[in-house]
C-alpha positions as a printed Julia matrix, in Angstrom:
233×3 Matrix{Float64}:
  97.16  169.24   48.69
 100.19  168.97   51.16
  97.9   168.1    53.96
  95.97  165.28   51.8
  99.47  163.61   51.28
 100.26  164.19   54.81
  97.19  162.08   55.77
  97.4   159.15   53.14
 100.58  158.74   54.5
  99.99  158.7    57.96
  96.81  156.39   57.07
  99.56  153.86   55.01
 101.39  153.82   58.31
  98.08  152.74   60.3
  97.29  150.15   57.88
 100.95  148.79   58.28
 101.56  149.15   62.15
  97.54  147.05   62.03
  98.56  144.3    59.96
 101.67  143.76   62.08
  99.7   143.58   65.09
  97.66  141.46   63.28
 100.64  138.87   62.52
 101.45  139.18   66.29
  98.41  138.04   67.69
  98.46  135.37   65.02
 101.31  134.18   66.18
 100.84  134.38   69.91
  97.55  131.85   68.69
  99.43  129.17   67.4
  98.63  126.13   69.36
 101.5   125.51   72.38
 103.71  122.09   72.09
 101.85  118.94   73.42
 102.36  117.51   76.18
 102.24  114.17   76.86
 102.77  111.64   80.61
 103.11  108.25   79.53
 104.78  104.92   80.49
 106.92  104.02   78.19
 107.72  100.41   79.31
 107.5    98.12   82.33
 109.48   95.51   81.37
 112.24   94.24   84.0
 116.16   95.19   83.36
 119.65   94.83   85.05
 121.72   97.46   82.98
 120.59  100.51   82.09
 121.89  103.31   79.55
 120.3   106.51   79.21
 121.18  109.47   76.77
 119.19  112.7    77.07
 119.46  116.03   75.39
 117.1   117.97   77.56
 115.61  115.84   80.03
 115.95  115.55   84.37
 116.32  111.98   84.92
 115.2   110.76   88.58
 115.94  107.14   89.64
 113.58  105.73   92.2
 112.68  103.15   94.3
 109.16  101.21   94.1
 107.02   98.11   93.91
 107.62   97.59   90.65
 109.46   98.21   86.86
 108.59  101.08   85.51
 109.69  104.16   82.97
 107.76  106.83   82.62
 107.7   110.55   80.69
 106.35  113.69   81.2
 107.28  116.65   78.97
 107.16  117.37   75.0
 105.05  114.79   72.91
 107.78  115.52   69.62
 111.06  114.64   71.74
 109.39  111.52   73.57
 112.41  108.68   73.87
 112.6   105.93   72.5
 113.29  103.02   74.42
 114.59   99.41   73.79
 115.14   96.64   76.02
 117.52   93.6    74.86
 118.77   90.97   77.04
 118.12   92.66   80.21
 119.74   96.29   79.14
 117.42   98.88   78.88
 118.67  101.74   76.63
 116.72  105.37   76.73
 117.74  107.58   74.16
 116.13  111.25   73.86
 116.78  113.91   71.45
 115.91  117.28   71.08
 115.58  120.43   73.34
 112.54  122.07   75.05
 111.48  125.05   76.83
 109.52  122.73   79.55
 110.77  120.7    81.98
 110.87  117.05   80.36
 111.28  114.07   82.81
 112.12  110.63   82.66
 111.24  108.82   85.69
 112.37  105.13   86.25
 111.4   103.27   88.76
 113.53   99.61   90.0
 111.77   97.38   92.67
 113.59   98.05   95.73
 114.78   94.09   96.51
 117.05   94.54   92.96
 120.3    95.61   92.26
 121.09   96.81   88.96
 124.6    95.68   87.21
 125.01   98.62   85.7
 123.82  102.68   85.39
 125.05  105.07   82.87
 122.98  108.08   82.48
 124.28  111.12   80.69
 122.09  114.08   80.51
 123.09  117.06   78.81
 120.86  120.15   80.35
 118.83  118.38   82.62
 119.45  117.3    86.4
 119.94  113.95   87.69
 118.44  112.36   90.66
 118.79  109.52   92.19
 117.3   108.19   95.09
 117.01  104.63   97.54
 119.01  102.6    94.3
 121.38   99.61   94.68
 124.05   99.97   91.57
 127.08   97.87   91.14
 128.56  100.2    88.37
 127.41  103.59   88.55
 127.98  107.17   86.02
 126.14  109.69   86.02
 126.99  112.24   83.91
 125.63  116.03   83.36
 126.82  118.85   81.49
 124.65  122.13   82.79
 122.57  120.01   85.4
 122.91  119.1    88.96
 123.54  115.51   90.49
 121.92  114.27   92.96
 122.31  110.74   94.87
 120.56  109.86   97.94
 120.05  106.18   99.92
 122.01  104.89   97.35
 124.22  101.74   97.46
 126.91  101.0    94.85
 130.11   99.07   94.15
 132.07  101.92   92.88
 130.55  104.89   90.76
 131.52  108.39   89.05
 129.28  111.28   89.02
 130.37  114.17   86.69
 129.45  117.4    85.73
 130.34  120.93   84.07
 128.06  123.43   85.39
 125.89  122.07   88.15
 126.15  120.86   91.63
 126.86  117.32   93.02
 125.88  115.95   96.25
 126.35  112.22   98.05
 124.13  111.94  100.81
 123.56  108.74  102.88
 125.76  106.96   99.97
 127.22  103.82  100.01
 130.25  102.27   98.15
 133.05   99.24   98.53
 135.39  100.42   96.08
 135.04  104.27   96.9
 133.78  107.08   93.86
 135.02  109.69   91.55
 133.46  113.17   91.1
 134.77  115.79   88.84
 133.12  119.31   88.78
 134.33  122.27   86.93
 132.16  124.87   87.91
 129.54  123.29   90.42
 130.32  122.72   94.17
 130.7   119.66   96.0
 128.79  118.48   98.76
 129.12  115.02  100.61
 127.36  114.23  104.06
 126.77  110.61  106.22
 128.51  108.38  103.41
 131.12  105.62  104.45
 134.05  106.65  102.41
 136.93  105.54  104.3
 139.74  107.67  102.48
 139.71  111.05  101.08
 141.48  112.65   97.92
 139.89  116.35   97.35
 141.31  118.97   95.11
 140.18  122.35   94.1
 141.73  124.85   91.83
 139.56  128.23   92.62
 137.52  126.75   95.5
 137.9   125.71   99.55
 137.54  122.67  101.0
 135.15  122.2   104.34
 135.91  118.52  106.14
 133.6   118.3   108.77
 133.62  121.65  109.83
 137.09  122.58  109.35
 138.37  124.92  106.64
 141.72  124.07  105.04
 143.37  127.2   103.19
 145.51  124.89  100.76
 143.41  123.67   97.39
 144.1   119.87   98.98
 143.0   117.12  101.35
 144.57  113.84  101.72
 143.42  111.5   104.52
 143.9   107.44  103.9
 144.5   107.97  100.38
 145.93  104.05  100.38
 142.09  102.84  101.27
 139.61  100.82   99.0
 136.79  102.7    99.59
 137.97  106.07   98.6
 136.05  109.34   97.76
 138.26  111.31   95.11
 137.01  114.47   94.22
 138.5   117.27   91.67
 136.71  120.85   91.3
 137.64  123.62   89.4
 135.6   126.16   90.59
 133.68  125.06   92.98
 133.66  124.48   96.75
 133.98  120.82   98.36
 132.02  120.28  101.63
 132.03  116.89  103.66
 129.89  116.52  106.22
């Protein structure tokens, strides 16, 4: 009798461990996200505001207008266009890699750029910006063969580099964690401070957390880490 009880029981505990495996591979069928790679507009602009959640956003450089998505079909933005400002708004986090590309024709110069991107990386490359932010929480920042007026690039997390950069009226970075890495730009003053990090101008190393050369010029690069490392090639 003991040993019938004995094996209903282990046979209950068969049944049970089965239909849990059951609900696992049940599970590991549902159908994955869709993805989507659309344009989303082509229309011409001269400001441009974008707001992400979990997006990269790369700026580029082409023959024409044009803004275009890859990633999660339920978080697509939305995008509206008034008047010349294109606003990109996009909510919602993924476990892709969602990207908005936009492309500007490479004879314009936008009046404006303020793109804030909350765990995505930002990348821009060949643009001609009066008024520049970029703005990134756990991404990196990234500006290349870019031309602008004056400009701030920010973030918490990630790293930020100028390369080949332009500006008249000089730039502001702030990193807290990230490092900072400048190289061939035309800055014609520097104002670098670091709490935790060093500082690298040109190949020297400087042991104090400042650098002050021509602070009194236009064209000024100001930068202020908290963590991180400033480099300027």
């Amino acid at each position: 009798m003991n040993f019938k009880k004995i094996a209903a029981i282990i046979a209950g505990v068969l049944v049970i461990v089965g239909l849990a495996g059951c609900g696992k591979i049940v599970n590991q069928g549902k159908n994955p996200v869709k993805q989507v790679n659309k344009v989303l507009t082509n229309n011409s602009f001269s400001n441009l505001i974008v707001n992400t959640d979990a997006c990269d956003v790369i700026i580029k450089t082409g023959k024409l207008y044009k803004v275009q998505y890859q990633g999660d079909k339920d978080i697509t933005p939305k995008v509206e266009n008034k008047n010349g400002q294109l606003i990109i708004k996009q909510n919602g986090s993924s476990k892709g890699n969602p990207v908005i590309r936009i492309t500007i024709p490479k004879n314009v110069s936008l009046n404006q750029a303020d793109i804030k991107s909350e765990e995505g990386d930002i990348t821009v490359n060949g643009a001609n910006i009066q008024t520049a932010q970029f703005n990134t929480e756990e991404g990196n920042a990234d500006i290349a063969k870019t031309s602008m007026n004056d400009g701030q690039v920010n973030s918490e997390e990630g790293d930020i580099t100028l390369q080949s950069t332009s500006t008249k009226s000089g730039i502001t970075v702030k990193a807290e964690q990230g490092d900072v890495n400048v190289s061939n730009c035309n800055f014609k003053g520097y104002d670098l401070t670091t709490e935790e990090g060093s500082i690298s101008m040109r190949g020297h190393s400087y042991a104090s957390s400042t650098y002050k050369k021509h602070t009194h010029e236009k064209n000024l690069l100001k930068v202020e880490s908290e963590e991180g490392d400033i480099t300027v090639k």
